[in-house]
N, C-alpha and C positions, 0 to 999 in steps of 0.2 A: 528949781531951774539949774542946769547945768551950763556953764561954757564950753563949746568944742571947741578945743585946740589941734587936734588932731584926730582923722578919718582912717582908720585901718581898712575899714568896706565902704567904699565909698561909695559904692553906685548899690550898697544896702538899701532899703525904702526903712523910712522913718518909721514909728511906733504909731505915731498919727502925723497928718500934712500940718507944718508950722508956717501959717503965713504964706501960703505959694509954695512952699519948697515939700520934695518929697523925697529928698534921696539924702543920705547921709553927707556924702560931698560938696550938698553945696547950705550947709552949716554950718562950715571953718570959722569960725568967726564971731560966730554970735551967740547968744545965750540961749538955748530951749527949754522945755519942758521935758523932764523923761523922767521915766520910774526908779523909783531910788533902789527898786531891787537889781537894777540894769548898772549899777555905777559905782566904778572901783576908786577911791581916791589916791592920787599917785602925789606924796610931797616931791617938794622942788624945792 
């Protein structure tokens, strides 16, 4: 699981639909599914 904090492509389509949603934009917020080869960890 990832959380999106931020959308760079927003109106991108998801990897698969999560729950109704289908487009990266309207993820802000919540936690997904995505492939760990898809995901850069940025410290804060």
């Amino acid at each position: 699981m990832v959380h999106v904090d931020l959308a760079l492509a927003k109106s991108e389509d998801l990897i698969r639909p999560y729950k109704g949603y289908k487009i990266v934009g309207h993820v802000v917020g919540l936690e997904i599914a995505w492939p760990a080869i898809f995901v850069d960890k940025i410290n804060g």
